[in-house]
N, C-alpha and C positions, 0 to 999 in steps of 0.2 A: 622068505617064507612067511606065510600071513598065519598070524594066530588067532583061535576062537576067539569073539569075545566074549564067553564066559571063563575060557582058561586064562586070558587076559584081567579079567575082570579080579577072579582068584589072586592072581600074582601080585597085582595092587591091594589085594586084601580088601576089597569091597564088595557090597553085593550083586545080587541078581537084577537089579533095575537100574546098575551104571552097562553091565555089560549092554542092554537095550540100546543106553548111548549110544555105545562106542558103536554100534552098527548104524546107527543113525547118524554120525557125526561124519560118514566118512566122506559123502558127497561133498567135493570142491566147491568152493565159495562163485557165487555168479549173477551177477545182480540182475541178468536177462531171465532167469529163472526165478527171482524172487521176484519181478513186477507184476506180476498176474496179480498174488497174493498181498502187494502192494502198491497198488496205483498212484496213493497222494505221495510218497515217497520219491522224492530227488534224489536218486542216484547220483547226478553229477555233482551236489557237495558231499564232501566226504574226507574227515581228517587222518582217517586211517587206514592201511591197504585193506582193501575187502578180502585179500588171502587168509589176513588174520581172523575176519569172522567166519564162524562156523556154525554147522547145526547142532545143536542140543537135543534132538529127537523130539520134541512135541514141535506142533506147525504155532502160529500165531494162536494168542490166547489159548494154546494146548493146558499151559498152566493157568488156571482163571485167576486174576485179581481179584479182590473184594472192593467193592465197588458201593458196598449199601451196607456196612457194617453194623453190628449187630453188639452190645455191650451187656453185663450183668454185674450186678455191686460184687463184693470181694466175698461175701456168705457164700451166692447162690454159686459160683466156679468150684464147686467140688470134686469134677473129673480133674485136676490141678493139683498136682502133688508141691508141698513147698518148696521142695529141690530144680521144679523143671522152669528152667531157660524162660524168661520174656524180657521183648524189647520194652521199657518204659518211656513215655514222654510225659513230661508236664509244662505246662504253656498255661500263666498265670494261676488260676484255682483249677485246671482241668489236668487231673493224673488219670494217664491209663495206660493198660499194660495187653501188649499185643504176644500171647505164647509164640514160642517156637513151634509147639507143635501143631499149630496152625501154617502160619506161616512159611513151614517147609514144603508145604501142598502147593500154597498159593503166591509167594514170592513178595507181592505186593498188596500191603489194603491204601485205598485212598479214601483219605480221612478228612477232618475237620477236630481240630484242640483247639479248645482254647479262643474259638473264633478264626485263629489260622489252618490254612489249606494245606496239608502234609500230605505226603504218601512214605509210608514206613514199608520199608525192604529189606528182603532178606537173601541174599545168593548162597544157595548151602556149599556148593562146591569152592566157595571161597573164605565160609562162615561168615561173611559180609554185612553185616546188620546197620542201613543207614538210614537215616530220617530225610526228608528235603521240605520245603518250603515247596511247595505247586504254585507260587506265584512268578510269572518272571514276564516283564516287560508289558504291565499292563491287564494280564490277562492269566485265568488260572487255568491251570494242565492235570491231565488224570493221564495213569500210564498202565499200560499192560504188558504182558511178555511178548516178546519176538517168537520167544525159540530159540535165539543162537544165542550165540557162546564168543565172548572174546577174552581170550588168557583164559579159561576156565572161570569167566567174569558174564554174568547176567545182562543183555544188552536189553534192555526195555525201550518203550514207542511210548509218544504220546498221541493223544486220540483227536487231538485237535489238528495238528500238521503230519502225523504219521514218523516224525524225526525219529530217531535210534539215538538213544541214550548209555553209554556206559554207567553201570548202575555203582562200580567201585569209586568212580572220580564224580558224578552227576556231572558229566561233558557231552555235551549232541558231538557227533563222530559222522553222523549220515543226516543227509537231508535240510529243510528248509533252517532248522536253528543248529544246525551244525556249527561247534563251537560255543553254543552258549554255557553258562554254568548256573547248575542250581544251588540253592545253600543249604547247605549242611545244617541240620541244628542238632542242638548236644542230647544226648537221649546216653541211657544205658541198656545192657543189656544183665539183669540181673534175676537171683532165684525171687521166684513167684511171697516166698516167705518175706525176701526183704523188701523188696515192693508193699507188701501189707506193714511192715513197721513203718513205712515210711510215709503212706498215704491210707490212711485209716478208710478216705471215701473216692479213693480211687476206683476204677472199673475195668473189666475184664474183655476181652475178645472174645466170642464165641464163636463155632461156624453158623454161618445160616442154614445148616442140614449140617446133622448129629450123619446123615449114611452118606455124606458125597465122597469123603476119602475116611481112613483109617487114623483118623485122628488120634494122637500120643506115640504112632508109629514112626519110626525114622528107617526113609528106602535107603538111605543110603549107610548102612548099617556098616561101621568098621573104617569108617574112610577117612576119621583121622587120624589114625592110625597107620594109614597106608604108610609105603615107602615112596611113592610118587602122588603128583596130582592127576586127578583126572580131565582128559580133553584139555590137555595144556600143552602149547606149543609155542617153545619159548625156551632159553637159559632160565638155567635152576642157581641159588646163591649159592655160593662159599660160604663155608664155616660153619654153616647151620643146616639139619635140615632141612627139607622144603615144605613138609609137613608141620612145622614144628610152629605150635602158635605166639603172636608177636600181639604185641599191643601200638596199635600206632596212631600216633600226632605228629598232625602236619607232615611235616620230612624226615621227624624221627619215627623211630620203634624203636621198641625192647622186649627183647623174650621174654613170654611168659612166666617160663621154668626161673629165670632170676628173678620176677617179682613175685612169683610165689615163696621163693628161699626167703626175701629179705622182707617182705611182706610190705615196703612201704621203700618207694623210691625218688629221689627229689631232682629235679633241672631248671635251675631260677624261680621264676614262679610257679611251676607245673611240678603237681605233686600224683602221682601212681599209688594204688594201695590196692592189698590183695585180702581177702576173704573167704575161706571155703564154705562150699554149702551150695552149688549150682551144680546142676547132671552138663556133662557135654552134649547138646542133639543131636551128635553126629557117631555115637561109638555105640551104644547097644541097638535092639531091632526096639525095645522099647524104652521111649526119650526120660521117661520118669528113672528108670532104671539106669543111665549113664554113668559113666565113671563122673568122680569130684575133679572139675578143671575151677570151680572155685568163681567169682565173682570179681570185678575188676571195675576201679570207681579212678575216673582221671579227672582231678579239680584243679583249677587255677585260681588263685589267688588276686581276688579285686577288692584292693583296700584291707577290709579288717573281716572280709567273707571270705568262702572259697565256695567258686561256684562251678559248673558240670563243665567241663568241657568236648568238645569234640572229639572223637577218637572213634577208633574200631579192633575188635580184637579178632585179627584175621593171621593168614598165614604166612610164612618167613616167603615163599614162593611169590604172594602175592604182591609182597611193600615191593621185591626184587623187580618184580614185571611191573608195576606200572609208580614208582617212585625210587626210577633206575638212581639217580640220583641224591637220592636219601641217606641217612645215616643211622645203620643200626648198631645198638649200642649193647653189645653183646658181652660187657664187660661191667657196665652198671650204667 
């Protein structure tokens, strides 16, 4: 028997614009039906069964990237409550801070810090927050959204060869750079408050239009919270929720909930520390208004500094599905 997707939607405990998903997700994966929509697209490279991609309900570019970004010093952001959610980068003198509540709209800005070619992302159904280097082999890349969906994981394109990019691991999966990897660079995702203690002349993310979406809204109202993920199709972990958020480097992770107890957690050189004072963008309909999931800073130790390292603070579902391999350290 097939269930609404909004009585579906309900039982996951999220709102009215995953149930849209789920009706849109249900068309089976087909790459004879996606070539219209993409021609410069090689279908025959491909590292992963196309069973596992799906739709996401918008077509290509349904989600827009930013593309021509738009910035304002730390004064003028006054729609900005200190508590709401941004990704920060800095790259030599250049600090900026790209909101969540941007970002939830638009998944991707492709950028320039610092003189380097970034594009910073965001997968909400994965809470996925990764920066990449646009440069790889010569040549720089800007990316956009698919549409689909792999693990409940944002599969992004770049505009130059059209490749399909996994946006959790930055792997081409489909197409001409199928296989390649992008780099990762160390970014945090922290309250808008501590980002001003920390870059007094840092700058802001604006939209380029105040009316294109509902900017400070979050659609997906309640959803981490859920008891399952959404558009996930896959094993779920043991021992932990699947919802339950982890902090992850490299091969490890560790639950959230244990670095927020002990506030400060160490693995050789790799040091974890917790601080409240961040909203989750993912639990009330408004991001400023979120519950406290608190701030999460992972530095490694070089020489007599300690500097930012890579990481993501995503979900126990997600390290399971694509770092089957991994070791979560649920114990400390």
């Amino acid at each position: 028997m097939s269930i609404p997707p909004k009585t579906a939607a309900r039982a996951l405990g999220v709102g009215s614009a995953l149930a849209f998903l789920l009706v849109a997700a249900t068309a089976a994966a087909n790459p004879a039906s996606w070539q219209p929509a993409w021609p410069k697209t090689d279908f025959s490279m491909h590292s992963v069964p196309f069973e596992e991609i799906m739709s996401g309900g918008p077509p290509k570019d349904g989600i827009p990237s930013i593309d021509d970004p738009k910035f304002v010093p730390l004064a003028e952001a006054t729609d900005l409550a200190g508590t709401e959610p941004v990704i920060t980068v800095k790259i030599g003198d250049d600090a900026r801070a790209y909101p969540l509540r941007v970002l939830i709209w638009h998944e991707i800005v492709n950028d320039t810090v610092g003189g380097t070619p970034v594009s910073v992302t965001y997968c909400p159904l994965c809470n996925s927050a990764i920066v990449f280097d646009r440069r790889l082999d010569g040549r720089v890349l800007d990316f956009g959204t698919t549409g689909k969906l792999r693990r409940s994981d944002l599969v992004m394109y770049d505009r130059q060869t059209e490749s399909w990019w996994q946006q959790f691991t930055g792997t081409g999966i489909v197409g001409e750079l199928n296989g390649k990897m992008l780099k990762i660079l160390p970014a945090r995702v922290e309250s808008f408050a501590l980002f001003k203690q920390r870059h007094a002349d840092g700058r802001v993310l604006v939209p380029n239009s105040a009316a294109m979406r509902p900017y400070g809204m979050n659609p997906y109202t309640g959803y981490d919270s859920a008891a399952r993920p959404f558009l996930y199709r896959g094993d779920l972990p043991e021992g932990i929720a699947p919802m339950a958020y982890v902090v992850k480097v490299g091969m490890e992770a560790w639950p959230l909930d244990l670095l927020r107890e002990r506030k400060e957690l160490t693995a050789g050189d790799l040091r974890l520390r917790w601080v409240p004072g961040q909203n989750s963008a993912l639990d009330s309909g408004a991001i400023a208004e979120g519950r406290d999931i608190g701030n999460v800073i992972v530095e490694r130790r070089d020489g007599d500094e300690w500097k930012d390292e890579v990481h993501d603070l995503t979900f126990a579902f997600v390290f399971h599905a694509f770092v089957p391999d991994g070791t979560l350290h649920k114990g400390g």
